[in-house]
C-alpha positions as CSV (number, residue, x, y, z in Angstrom):
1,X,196.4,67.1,26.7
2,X,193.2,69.2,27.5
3,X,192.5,66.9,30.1
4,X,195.9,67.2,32.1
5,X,195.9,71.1,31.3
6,X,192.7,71.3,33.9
7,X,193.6,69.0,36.0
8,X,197.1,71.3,36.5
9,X,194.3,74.1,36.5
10,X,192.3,72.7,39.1
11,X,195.8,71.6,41.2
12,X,197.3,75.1,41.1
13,X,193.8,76.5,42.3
14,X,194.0,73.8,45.0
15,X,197.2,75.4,46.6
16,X,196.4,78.8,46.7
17,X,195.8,78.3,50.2
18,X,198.9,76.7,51.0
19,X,201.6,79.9,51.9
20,X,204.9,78.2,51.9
21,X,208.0,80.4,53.4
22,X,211.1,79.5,53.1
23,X,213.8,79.9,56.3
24,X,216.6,78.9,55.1
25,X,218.8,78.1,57.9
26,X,219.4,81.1,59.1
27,X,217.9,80.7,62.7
28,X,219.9,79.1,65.8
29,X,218.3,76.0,65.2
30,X,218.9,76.0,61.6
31,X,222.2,76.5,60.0
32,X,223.4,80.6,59.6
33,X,223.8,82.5,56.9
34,X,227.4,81.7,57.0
35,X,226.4,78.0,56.2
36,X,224.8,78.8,52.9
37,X,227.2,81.2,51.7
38,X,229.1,80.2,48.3
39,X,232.7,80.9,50.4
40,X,233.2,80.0,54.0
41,X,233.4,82.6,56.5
42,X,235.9,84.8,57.4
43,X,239.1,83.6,59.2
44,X,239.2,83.8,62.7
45,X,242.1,84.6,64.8
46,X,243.7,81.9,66.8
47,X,244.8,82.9,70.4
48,X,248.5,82.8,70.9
49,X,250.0,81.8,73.9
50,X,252.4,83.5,75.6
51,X,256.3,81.9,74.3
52,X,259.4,81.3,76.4
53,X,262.6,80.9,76.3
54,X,264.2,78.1,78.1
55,X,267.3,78.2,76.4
56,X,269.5,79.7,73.9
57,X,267.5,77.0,71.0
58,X,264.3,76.0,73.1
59,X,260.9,77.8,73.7
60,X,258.3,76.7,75.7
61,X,254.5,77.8,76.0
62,X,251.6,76.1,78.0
63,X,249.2,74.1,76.0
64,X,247.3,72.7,79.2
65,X,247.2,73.1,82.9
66,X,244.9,71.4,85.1
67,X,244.2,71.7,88.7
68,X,240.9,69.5,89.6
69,X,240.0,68.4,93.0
70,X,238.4,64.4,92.9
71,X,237.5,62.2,95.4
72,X,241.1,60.9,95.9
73,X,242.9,64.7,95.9
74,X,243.5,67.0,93.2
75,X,245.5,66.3,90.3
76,X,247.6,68.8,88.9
77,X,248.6,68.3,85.1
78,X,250.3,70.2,82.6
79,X,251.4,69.1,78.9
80,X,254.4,71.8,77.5
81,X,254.9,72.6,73.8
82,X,258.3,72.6,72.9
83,X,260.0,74.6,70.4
84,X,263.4,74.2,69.0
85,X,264.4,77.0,67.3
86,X,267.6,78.1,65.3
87,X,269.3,75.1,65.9
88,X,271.6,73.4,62.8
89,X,271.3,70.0,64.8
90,X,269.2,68.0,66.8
91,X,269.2,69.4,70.1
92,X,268.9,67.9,73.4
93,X,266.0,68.6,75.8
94,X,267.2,69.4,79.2
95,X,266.8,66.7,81.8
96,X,264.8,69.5,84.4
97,X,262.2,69.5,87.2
98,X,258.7,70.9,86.5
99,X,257.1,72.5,89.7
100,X,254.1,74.4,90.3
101,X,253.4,76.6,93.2
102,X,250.4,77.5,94.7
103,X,248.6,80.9,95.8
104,X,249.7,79.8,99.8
105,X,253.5,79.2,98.2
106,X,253.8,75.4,98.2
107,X,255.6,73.9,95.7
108,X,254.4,70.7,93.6
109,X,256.9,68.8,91.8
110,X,255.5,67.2,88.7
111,X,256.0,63.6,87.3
112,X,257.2,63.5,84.0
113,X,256.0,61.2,81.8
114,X,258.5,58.4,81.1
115,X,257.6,58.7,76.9
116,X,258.3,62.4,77.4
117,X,261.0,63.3,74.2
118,X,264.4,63.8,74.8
119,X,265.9,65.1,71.9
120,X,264.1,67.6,69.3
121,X,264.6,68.4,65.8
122,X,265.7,71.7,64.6
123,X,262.5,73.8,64.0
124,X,260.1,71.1,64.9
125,X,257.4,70.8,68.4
126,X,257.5,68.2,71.3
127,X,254.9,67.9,73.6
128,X,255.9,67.1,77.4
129,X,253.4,65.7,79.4
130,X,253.6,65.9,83.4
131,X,251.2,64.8,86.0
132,X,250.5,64.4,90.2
133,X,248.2,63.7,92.5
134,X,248.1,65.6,96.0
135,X,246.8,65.0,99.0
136,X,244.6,67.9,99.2
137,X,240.6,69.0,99.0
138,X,240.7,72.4,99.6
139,X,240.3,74.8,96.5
140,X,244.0,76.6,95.7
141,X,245.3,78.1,92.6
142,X,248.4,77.6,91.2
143,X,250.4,80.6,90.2
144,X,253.5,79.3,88.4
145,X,255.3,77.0,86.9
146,X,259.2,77.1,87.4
147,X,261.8,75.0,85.4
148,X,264.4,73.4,87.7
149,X,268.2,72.6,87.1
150,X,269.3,70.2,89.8
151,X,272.6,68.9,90.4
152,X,271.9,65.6,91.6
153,X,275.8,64.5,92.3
154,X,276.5,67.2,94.9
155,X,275.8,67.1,98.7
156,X,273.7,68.5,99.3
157,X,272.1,68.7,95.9
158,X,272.0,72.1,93.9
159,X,269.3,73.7,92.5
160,X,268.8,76.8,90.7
161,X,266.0,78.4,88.7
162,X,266.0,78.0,84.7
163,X,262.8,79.0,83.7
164,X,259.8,80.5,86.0
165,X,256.7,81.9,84.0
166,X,253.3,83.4,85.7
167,X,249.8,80.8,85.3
168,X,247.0,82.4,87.7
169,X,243.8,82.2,85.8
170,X,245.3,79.5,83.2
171,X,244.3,76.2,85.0
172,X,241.9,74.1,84.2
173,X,239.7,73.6,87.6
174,X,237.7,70.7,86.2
175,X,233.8,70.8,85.0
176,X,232.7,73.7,87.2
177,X,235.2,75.8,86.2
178,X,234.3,79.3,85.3
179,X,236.7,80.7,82.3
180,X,238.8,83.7,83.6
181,X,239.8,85.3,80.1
182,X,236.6,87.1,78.9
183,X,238.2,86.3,75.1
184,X,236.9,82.5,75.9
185,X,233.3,83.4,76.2
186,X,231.4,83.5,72.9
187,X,227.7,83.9,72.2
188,X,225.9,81.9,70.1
189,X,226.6,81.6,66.3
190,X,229.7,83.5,67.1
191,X,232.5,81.3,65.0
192,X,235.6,80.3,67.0
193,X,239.0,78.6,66.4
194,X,240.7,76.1,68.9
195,X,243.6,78.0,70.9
196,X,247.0,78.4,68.7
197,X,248.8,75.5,71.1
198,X,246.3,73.1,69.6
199,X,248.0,73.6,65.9
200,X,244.9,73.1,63.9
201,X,243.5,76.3,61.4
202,X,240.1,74.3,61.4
203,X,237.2,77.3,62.5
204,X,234.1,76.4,63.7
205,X,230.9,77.9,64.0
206,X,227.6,76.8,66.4
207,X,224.5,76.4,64.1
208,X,222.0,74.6,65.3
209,X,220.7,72.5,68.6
210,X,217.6,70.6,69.3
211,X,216.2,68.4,72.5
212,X,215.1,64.6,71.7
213,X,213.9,62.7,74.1
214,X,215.8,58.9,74.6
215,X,214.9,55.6,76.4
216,X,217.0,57.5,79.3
217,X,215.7,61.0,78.9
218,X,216.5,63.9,77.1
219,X,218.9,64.6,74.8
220,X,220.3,67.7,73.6
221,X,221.7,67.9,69.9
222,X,224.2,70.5,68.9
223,X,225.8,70.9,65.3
224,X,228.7,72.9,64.7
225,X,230.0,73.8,60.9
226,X,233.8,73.0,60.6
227,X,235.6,74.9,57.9
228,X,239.4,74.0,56.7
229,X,240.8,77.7,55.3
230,X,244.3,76.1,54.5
231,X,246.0,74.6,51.8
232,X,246.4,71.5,53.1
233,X,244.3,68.4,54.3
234,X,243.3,69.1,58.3
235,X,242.5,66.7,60.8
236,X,239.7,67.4,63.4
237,X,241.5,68.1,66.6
238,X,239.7,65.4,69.5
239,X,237.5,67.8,71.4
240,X,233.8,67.3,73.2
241,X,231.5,69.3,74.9
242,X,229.8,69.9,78.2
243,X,226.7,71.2,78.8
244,X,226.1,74.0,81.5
245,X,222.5,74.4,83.1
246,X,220.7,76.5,85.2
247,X,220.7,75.9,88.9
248,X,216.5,74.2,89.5
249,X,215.3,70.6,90.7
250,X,218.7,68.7,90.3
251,X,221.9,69.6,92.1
252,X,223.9,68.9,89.2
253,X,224.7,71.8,86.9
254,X,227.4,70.1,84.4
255,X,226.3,67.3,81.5
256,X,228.9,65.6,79.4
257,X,228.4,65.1,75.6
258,X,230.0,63.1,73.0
259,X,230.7,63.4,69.3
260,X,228.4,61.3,67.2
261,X,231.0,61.1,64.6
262,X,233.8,58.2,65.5
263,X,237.2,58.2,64.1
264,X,239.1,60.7,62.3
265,X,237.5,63.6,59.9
266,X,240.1,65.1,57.9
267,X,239.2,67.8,56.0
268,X,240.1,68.8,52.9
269,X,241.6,72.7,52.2
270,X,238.5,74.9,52.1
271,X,236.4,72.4,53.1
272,X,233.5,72.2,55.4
273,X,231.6,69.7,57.3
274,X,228.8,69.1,60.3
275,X,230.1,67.7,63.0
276,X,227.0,66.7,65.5
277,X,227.5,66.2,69.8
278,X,224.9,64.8,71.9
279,X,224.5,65.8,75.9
280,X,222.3,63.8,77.4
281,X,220.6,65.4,80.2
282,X,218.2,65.3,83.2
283,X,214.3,65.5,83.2
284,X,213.8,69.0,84.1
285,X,217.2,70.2,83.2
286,X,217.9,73.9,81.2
287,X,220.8,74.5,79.4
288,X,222.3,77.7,79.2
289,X,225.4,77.0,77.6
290,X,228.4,75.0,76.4
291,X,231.9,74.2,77.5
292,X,234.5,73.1,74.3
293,X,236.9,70.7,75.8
294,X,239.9,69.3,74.5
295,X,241.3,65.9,75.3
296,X,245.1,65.2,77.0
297,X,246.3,62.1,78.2
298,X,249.3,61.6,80.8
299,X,251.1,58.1,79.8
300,X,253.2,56.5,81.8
301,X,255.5,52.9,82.1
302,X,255.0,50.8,85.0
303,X,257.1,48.4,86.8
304,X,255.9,45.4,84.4
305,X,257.0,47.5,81.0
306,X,252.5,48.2,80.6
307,X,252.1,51.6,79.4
308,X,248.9,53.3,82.0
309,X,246.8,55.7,79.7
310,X,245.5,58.7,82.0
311,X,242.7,61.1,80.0
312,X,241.4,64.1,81.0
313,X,239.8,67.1,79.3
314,X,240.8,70.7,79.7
315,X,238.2,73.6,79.3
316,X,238.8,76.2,76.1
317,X,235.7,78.7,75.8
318,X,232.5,78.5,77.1
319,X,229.3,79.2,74.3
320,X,226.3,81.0,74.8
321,X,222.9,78.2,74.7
322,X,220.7,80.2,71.7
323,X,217.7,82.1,73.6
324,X,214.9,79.9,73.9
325,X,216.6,77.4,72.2
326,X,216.2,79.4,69.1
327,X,212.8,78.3,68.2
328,X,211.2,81.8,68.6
329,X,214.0,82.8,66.0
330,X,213.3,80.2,63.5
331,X,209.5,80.7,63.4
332,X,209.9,83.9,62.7
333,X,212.4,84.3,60.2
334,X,211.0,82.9,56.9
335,X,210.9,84.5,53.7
336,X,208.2,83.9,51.4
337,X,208.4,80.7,49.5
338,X,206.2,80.2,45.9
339,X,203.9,77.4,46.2
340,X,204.9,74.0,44.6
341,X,208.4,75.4,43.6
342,X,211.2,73.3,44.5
343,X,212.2,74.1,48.0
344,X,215.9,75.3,49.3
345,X,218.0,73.4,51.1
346,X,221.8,73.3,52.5
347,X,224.1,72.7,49.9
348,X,227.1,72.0,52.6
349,X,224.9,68.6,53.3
350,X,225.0,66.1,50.9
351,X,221.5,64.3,51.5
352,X,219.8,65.6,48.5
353,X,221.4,65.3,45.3
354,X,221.7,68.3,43.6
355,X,219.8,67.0,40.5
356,X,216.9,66.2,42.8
357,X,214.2,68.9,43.9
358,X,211.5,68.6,46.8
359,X,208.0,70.2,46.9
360,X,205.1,69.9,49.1
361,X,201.7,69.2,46.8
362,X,200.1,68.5,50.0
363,X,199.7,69.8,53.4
364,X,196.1,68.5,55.3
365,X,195.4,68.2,59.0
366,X,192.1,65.9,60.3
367,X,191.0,65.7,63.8
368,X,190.5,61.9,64.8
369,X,187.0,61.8,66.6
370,X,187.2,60.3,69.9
371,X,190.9,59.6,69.7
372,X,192.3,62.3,71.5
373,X,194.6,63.7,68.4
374,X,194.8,64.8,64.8
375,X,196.6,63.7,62.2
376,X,198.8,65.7,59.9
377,X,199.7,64.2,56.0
378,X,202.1,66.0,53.9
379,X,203.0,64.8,50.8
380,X,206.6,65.7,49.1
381,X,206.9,65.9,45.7
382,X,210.6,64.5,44.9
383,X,211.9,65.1,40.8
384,X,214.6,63.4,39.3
385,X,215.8,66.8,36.9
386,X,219.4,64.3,35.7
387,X,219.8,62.1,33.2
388,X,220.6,58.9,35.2
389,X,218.7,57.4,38.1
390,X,218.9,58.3,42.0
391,X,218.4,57.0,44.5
392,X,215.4,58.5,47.0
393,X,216.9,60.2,49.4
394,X,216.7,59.7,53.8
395,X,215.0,62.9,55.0
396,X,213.5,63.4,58.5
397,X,210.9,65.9,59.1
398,X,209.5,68.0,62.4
399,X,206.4,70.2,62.4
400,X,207.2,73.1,64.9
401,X,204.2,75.3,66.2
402,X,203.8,78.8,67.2
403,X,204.5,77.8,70.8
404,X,207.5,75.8,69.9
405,X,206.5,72.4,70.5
406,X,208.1,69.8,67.8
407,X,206.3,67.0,66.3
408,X,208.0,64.4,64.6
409,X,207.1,63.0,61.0
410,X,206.4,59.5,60.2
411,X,207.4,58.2,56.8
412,X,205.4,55.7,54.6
413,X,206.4,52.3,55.4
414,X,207.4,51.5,52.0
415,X,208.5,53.4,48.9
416,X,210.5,53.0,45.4
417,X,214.2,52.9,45.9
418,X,215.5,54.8,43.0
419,X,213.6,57.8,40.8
420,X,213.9,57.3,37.2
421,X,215.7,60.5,34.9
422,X,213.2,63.4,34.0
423,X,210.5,62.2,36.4
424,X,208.6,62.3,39.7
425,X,207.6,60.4,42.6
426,X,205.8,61.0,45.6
427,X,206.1,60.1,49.5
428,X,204.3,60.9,52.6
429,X,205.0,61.7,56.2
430,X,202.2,62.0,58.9
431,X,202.1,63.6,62.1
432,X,200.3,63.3,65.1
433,X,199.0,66.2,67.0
434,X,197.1,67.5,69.8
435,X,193.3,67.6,69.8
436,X,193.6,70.9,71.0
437,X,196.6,72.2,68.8
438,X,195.0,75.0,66.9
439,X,197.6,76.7,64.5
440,X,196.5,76.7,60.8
441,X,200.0,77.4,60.4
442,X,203.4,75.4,61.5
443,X,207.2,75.4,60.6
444,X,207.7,71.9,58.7
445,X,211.6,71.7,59.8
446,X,213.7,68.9,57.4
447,X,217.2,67.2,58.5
448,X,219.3,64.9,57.2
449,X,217.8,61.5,57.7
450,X,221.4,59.6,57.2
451,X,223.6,60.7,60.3
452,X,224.5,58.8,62.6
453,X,222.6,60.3,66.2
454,X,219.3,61.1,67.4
455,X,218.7,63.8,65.0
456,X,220.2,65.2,61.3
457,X,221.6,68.0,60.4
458,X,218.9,70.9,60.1
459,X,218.4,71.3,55.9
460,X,215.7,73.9,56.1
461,X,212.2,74.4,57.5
462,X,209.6,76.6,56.4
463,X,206.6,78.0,56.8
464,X,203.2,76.2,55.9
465,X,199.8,76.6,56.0
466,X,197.1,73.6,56.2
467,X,194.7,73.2,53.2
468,X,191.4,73.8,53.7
469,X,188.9,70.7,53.5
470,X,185.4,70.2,52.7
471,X,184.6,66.4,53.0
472,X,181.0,67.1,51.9
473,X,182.7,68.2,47.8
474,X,182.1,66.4,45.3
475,X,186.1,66.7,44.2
476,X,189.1,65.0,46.3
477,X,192.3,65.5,45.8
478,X,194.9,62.2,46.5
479,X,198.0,63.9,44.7
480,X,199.1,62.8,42.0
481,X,194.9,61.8,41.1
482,X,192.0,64.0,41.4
483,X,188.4,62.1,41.5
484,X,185.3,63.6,41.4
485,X,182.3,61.6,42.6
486,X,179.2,62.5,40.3
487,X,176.5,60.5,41.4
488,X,176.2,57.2,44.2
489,X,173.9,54.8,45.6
490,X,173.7,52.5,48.5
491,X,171.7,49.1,48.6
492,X,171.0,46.7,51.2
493,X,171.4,43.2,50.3
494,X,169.7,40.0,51.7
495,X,169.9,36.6,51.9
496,X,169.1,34.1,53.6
497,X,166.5,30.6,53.4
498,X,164.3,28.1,55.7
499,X,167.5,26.8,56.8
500,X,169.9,29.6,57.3
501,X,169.5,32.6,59.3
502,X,169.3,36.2,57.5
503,X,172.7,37.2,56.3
504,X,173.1,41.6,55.1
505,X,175.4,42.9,52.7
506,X,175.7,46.7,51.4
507,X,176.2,47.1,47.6
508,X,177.6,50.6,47.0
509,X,177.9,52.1,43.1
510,X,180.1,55.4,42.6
511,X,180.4,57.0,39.3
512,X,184.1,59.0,39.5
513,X,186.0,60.9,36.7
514,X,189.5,59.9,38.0
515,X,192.3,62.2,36.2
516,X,196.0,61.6,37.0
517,X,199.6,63.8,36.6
518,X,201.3,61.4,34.2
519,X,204.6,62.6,35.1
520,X,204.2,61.8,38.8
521,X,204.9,58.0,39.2
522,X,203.0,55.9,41.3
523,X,203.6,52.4,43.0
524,X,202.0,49.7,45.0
525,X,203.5,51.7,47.4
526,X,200.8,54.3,47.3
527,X,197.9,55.3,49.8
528,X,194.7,53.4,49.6
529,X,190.9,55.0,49.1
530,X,189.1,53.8,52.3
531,X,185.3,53.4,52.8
532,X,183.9,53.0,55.8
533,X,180.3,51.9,56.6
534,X,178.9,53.8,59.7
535,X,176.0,53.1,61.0
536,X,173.5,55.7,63.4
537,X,175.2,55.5,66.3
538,X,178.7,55.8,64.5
539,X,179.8,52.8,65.3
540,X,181.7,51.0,62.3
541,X,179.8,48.6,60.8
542,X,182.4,47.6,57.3
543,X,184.8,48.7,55.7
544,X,186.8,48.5,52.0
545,X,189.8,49.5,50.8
546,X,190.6,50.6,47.0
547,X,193.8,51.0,45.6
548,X,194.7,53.6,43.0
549,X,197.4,51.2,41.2
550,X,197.2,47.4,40.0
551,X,194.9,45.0,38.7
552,X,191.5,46.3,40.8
553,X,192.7,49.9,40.6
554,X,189.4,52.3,40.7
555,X,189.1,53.5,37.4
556,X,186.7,56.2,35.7
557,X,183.4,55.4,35.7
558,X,180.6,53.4,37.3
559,X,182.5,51.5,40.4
560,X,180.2,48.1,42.6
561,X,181.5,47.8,46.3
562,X,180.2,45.2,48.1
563,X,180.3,45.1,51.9
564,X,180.2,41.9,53.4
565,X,180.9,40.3,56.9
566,X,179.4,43.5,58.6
567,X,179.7,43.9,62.4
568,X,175.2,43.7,62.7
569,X,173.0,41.5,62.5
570,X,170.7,43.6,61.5
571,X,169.6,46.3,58.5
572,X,170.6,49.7,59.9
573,X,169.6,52.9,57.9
574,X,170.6,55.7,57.3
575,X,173.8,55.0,56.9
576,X,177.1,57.5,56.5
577,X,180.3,56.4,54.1
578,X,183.2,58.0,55.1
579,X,185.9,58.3,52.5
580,X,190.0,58.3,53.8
581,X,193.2,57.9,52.2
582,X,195.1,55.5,53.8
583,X,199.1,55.3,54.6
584,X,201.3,52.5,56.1
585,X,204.1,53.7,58.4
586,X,206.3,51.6,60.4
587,X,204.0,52.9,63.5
588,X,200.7,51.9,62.2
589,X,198.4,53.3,59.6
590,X,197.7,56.7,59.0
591,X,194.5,58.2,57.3
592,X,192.8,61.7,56.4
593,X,189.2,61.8,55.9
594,X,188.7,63.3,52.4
595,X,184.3,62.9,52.3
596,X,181.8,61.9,53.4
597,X,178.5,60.3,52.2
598,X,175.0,60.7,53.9
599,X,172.2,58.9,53.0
């Protein structure tokens, strides 16, 4: 007990240097405040649309209009809402002509789709789709849509006006289109609901985006939080989003992104969920915002009884691209975080189990000599606090610097699959880093490891600072173990007779006191102690490596390490042992150099 008292002693002393703070997702690349809240954020007000009345029972508003000129012509769409209202009965839908006329007055009669409804239900909604392609590529507006009754049995036919209703600034111009209603422009973080005509309550609200870089280039990742304030089970409407950049080395200004999530997500009454889009982009490309688009599609029977599907996407508000990305804002907004305390993370995700907690023991960064980067090593402290084991939990993590340059994390190749009740287990991730990176402090940035995309959902990221090394101390630290080297000696070896030639070996003896954190558990999983023999010139002349766990564990004590099929021929002195501790990640080994030995 004395002995684990000052090795905690000695830990705690360890970290004082390691200023951990805590931004809990309140940046634009993190998750806002709004996220983390016990209650989800207030309701926002749908936009109505303007209502109609075609007859006595019907009322009609304009759910889409879309006026976009393609290679072929423009196509003109439009898909109605129907409303029967006050009617005992099912009531029949009038057999009229849809027309649209444009800012020079021509009129444009519109196809109607042959599934169209023709009866409605008393206090029920239809939707009426209609569709056309002219022959025309010059830019017009259209200005309104006008119902037509048409007497097709007199000569020559009558025709007379049932419904005519104002639509400049309502239609849809296709992906260059600039909104006209000023109420469809939002800023960033600002939370919005889908117009009224699209029937769905569900609010969301822009929390985070990040840049990845694909096999195709890069790739912008947005999350939005979607929040169900009914009573009742919601579906997510089928919506996408565009991206919008900046006029520079490409021509095109206009990116289209998809959801990451397929199928439906239905969503239970006051419930909330991440929904992630990607928008893959060019090289050089800046986004500087977002179009939301929802999805139509025009069907119609042809002559063989084959029912053609036509889509297209129809423009609702346009969303301010956070300033610089956010990053400036997510660097800077971190409140102070208490060393080796559990850290805070989203509780909307579900990636860490609540009974789990997370804290960093270790933070180091070691410049590789003559490799042209350094390497990073954090180590996470994960603790099982329930009463039944779980499972270790998918986590991706990004070191952010002052600049805002991201560096991704590399996990351990291998670790335990499950962490038993009422203990603790620990796993690293390394990064590498510029030679020339300089900050002794960086945002460590966590996501959620298990969606489906380039990148999670942001969890937290926070503030740390890099522990100070000294290889030349006689203590190391390789959390959960301490070991402090008391004394050492290095021998040459030789043999060799008439008939052979002279063979060298190395025999090295340590004498360590090795303490441990019995409640941390430790695997064959765990990094390796690493000696390197160096000769004068640097070059690496042996090497051995010593695992903390299994049958030729280092122990306490007086340790013999014998290096043998050396890269010389010859006896070299002096000679320098460098001490690491060694990783496997699925990229290769990492290692930090924890001492050094000269003789």
């Amino acid at each position: 007990m004395r002995r684990e008292k000052r090795y905690l002693s000695r830990r705690k002393a360890s970290l004082v240097s390691v200023l951990l703070t805590a931004s809990l997702l309140t940046a634009a690349i993190s998750a806002p405040k709004a996220a983390l809240a016990v209650g989800p954020t207030d309701i926002v007000q749908q936009q109505a649309a303007a209502v109609y009345a075609l007859t006595d029972s019907l009322q009609v508003e304009v759910k889409s209009l879309l006026n976009e000129k393609t290679s072929e012509g423009t196509r003109i769409a439009a898909v109605i809402r129907i409303k029967s209202q006050g009617a005992s009965k099912t009531v029949k839908i009038p057999d009229l002509d849809l027309r649209v006329t444009t800012a020079d007055n021509q009129e444009i009669t519109l196809q109607a789709s042959t599934l169209n409804a023709h009866v409605i239900r008393t206090q029920t909604v239809e939707e009426l789709n209609y569709y056309v392609t002219v022959d025309r590529n010059d830019a017009f507006e259209l200005t309104d849509l006008t119902w037509y009754s048409v007497d097709w049995y007199s000569y020559p036919k009558k025709e007379s006006v049932q419904l005519s209703i104002p639509v400049p600034g309502v239609s849809w111009n296709g992906q260059n289109s600039v909104l006209q209603n000023p109420a469809d422009s939002r800023s960033w973080g600002e939370p919005f609901v889908l117009p009224a005509v699209i029937d769905s309550p569900i609010q969301y609200t822009p929390v985070s985006v990040s840049k990845d870089f694909g096999p195709e280039g890069p790739i912008n990742n947005v999350v939005l939080l979607a929040e169900n304030p009914s009573d009742s089970d919601r579906t997510v409407p089928d919506f996408t989003l565009d991206g919008k950049a900046e006029p520079g080395v490409s021509n095109k200004l206009v990116f289209n992104g998809k959801r990451v999530e397929q199928g439906p997500i239905i969503l239970e009454p006051k419930g909330r969920k991440y929904l992630h889009f990607v928008i893959p982009t060019d090289k050089d490309t800046i986004l500087n915002s977002f179009n939301v688009l929802t999805t139509e599609t025009f069907r119609q029977v042809d002559a063989k009884g084959q029912v053609n599907a036509l889509s297209y996407n129809v423009g609702r508000y346009n969303i301010q691209w956070p300033a610089g990305n956010g990053i400036s804002t997510e660097y800077a907004e971190a409140p102070v975080y208490e060393a080796e305390t559990a850290f805070g993370f989203d509780p909307i995700s579900n990636a860490i189990d609540p009974n789990m907690s997370i804290s960093l023991v270790e933070f180091h960064k070691y410049l590789n000599e003559g490799e042209g980067y350094q390497t990073a090593i954090a180590k996470y402290m994960l603790t099982n606090n329930g009463d039944i084991p779980i499972p270790l939990p998918v986590f991706q993590t990004k070191l952010l610097s002052k600049q805002g340059l991201k560096y991704s994390g590399t996990r351990q190749a291998a670790t335990a699959s499950e962490i038993m009740p009422h203990s603790s287990y620990v796993i690293s991730y390394s990064y590498n880093l510029p030679s020339e990176l300089e900050d002794n402090q960086m945002v460590v940035a966590f996501s959620d490891g298990k969606t489906t995309g380039v990148t999670g959902t942001p969890l937290g990221a926070y503030k740390v600072s890099f522990q100070a090394s000294d290889p030349t101390a006689s203590e190391m630290s390789f959390y959960p173990f301490n070991v402090k080297l008391n004394t050492w000696t290095l021998n040459a070896q030789t043999y060799g007779s008439t008939t052979s030639p002279i063979t060298y070996t190395y025999r090295l003896m340590m004498d360590m006191d090795i303490e441990r954190n019995e409640k941390v558990t430790v695997d064959q999983n765990f990094a390796k102690l690493r000696l390197e023999l160096i000769d004068p010139t640097g070059k690496q002349i042996g090497a051995k490596d010593l695992p903390f766990t299994g049958t030729n564990r280092i122990i306490s004590g007086k340790q013999f390490i014998k290096f043998d099929n050396l890269r010389t021929d010859e006896q070299e002195y002096p000679l320098t042992i460098q001490m690491y501790e060694v990783m496997a990640t699925p990229t290769g080994e990492a290692k930090r150099l924890v001492g050094i030995l000269k003789q």
